[in-house]
Structure formats: C-alpha cells, structure tokens
C-alpha positions in Angstrom: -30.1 -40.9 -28.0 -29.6 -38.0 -31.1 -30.0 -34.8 -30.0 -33.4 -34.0 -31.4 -34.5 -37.0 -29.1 -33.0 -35.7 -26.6 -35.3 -32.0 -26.8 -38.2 -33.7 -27.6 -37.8 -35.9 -24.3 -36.9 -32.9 -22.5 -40.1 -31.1 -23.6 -42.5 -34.3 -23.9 -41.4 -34.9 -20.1 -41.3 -31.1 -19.1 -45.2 -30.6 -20.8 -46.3 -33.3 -19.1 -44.9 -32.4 -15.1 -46.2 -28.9 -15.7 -49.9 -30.8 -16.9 -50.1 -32.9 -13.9 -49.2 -30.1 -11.3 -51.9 -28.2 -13.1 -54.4 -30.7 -13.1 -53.5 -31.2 -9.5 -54.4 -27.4 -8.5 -57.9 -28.2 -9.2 -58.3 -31.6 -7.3 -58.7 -31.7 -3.4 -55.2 -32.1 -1.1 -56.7 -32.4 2.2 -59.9 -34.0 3.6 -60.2 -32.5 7.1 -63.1 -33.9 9.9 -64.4 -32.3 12.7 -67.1 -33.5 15.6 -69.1 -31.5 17.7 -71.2 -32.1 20.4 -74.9 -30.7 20.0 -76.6 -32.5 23.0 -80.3 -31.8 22.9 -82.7 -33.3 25.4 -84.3 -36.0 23.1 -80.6 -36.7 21.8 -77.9 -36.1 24.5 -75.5 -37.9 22.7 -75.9 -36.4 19.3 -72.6 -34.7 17.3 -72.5 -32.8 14.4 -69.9 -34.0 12.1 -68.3 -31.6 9.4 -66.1 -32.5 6.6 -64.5 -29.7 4.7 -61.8 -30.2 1.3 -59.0 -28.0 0.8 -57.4 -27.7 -2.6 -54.0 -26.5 -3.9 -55.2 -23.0 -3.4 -55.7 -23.2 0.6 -52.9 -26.6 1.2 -49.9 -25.2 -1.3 -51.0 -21.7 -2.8 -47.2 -21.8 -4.6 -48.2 -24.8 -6.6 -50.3 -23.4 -9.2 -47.6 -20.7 -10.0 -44.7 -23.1 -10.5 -46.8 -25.0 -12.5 -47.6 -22.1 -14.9 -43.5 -21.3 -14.2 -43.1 -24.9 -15.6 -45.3 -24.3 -18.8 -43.7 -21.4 -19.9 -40.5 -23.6 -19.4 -41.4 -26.2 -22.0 -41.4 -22.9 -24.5 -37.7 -21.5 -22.8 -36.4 -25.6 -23.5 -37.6 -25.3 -27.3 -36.8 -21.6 -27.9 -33.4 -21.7 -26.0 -29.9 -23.0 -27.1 -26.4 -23.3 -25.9 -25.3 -22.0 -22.2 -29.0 -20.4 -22.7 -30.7 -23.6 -22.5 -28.4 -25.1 -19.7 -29.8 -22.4 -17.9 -33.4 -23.0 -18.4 -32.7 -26.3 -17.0 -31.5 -25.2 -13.9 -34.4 -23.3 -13.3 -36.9 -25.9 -14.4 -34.7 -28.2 -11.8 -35.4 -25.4 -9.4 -39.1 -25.1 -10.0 -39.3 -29.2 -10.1 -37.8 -29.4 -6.5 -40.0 -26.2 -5.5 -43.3 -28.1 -6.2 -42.1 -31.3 -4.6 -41.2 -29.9 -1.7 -44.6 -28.0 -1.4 -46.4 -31.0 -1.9 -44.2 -33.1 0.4 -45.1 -30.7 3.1 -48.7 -31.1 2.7 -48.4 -34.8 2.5 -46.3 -34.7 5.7 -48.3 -32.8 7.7 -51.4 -32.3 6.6 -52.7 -30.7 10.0 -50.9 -27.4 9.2 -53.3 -26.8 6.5 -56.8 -26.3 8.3 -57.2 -23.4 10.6 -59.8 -24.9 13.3 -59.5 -27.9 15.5 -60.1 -31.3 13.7 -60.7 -34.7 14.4 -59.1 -36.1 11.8 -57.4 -35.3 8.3 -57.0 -37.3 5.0 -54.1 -36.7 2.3 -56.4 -36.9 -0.9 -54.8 -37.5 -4.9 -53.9 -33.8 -5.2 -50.6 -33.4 -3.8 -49.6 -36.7 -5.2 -50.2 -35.6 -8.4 -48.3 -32.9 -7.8 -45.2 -34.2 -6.7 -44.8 -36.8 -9.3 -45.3 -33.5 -11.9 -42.9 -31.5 -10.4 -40.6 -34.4 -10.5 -40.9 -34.8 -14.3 -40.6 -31.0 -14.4 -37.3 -31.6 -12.5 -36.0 -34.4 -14.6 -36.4 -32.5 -17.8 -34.5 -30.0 -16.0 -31.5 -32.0 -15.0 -31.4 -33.1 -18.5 -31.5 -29.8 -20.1 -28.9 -28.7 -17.5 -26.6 -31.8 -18.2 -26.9 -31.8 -22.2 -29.0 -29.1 -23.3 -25.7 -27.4 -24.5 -25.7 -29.9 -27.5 -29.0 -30.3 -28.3 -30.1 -28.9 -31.6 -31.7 -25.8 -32.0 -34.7 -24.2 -33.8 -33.4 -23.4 -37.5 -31.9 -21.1 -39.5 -34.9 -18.9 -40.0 -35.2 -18.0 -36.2 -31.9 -16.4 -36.4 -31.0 -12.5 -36.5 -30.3 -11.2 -39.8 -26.5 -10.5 -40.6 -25.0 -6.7 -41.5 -26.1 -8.1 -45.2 -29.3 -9.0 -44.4 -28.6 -12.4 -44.8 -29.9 -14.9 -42.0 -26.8 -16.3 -40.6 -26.5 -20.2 -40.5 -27.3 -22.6 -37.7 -24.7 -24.0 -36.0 -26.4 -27.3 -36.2 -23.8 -30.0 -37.2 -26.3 -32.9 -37.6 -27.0 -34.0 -41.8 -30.6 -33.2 -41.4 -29.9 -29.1 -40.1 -27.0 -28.8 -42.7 -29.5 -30.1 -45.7 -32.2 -28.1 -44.1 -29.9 -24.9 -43.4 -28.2 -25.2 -47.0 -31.9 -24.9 -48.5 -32.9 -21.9 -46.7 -30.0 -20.3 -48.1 -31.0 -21.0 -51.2 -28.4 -23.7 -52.3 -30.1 -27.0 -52.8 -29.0 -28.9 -56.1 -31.9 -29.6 -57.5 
C-alpha cells in the first residue's frame, strides 16, 4: 500500500466509525418493559403494560461526544504529519476504545440504564452500531499510530513561509510530491 493509500484508508475508515457512532446517537439502545397491576372490579386481573426507549443520550451520554471527538479526528489525520500524526492516532485509538467500551456496557447490562423497576429489557441496533464505529475509529487510529509517520503530507502550499518569503518544500519523497512541489516553486520545464 503507497502512502497516499494509506491516509486515504486511514481517513475513509476514520469518517466512516465517527458516521456510524453518530448515526447511532439518534437510534434507540435500550427497550425497557414494565407491568403493573391495575385490578378493577369488572377486570381483577388487568395490568398496565409500559414500554419506554432510551437512546444514546439516557444509555451512554459519552457516546455522542467521542463521536464528534472522532470527526474532528478525520481533519487532525489529514491536516497532521510526522510524530504529529502518530499522535492523532493514539488519540483516535483512545477515543475508538472509549466508545466501544461505552457501548459494550450498555449491551452487557442493559438494566443499569432505566431508573424504575422493569420487567424486562431489550438491547436495540444502537449500541451495536456504535461499537462497530468506534472500532473503525480505533483501527484508523492504530494505523495512523503504526505508520502515520511516513505517510505523505498536505503540500507545499500549506507550509510556513521561509525568512525569504519563500514557502519551504515538502518533505515528500514520493515522484508525484516532488513534480508537484517542483511546480509550485515555479520550476517546471515546460
């Protein structure tokens, strides 16, 4: 894999992890059921059954923030270079395992979520979602943590000026940077 393949992996898979614990914010986590007894004298045996949703808000309230934490990392992977971007990949790894682990505990036990006394609880598509997001957030964060280092870089342009004014060149090493780089500068051939 080049190194542009690389990034754009990183990022593709980094976009999408942040999308998906996004999406999953809005969706219900937990189905929760509760019966009550409301005997009256035609109907001694009747119930009222009650069946309330919680979302990411109520079940995992730390989800919605690592997935905006996770967004503004797919900018931090394409802005980033160097030790710089080895470091955005530790935090993305961080912020991958922070929403699996919230989900996980929702999915786990479920029960923790609702305040009054149920009968019975469902695990619904939200946290699910979640975890396989923060997953891909995490992947893309082991990657950029493991080879983001050599990845290549945004261009020439992006850079500071040198004490000249002149924009000091990339250190990209790949034929397509150079060419690029080389033109910038104002020394193409043709």
């Amino acid at each position: 894999m080049t190194r542009r393949q690389g990034l754009t992996v990183a990022i593709a898979t980094c976009l999408a992890g942040a999308a998906l614990v996004l999406v999953s914010a809005g969706l219900p986590w937990v189905r929760a059921t509760s019966r009550t007894s409301t005997p009256t004298s035609e109907r001694p045996d009747a119930f009222l059954e009650t069946t309330v949703s919680y979302s990411a808000r109520d079940a995992a309230p730390a989800a919605s923030p690592l997935g905006l934490l996770a967004l503004a990392g797919v900018a931090a992977l394409a802005g980033s270079r160097g030790r710089g971007r080895q470091v955005v990949g530790v935090v993305l790894l961080a912020t991958g395992a922070g929403i699996v682990a919230t989900a996980a505990r929702v999915v786990v036990a479920p029960r923790a979520v609702v305040v009054a006394p149920v009968t019975s609880t469902a695990v619904k598509a939200g946290p699910w979602f979640a975890i396989v997001g923060g997953a891909g957030v995490a992947a893309a964060g082991v990657g950029a943590a493991r080879r983001g280092r050599r990845w290549s870089a945004l261009g020439g342009a992006y850079d500071a000026p040198d004490d000249t004014g002149r924009r000091a060149p990339s250190s990209d090493t790949d034929d397509l940077g150079a060419t690029w780089n080389a033109v910038e500068r104002g020394e193409d051939e043709d």
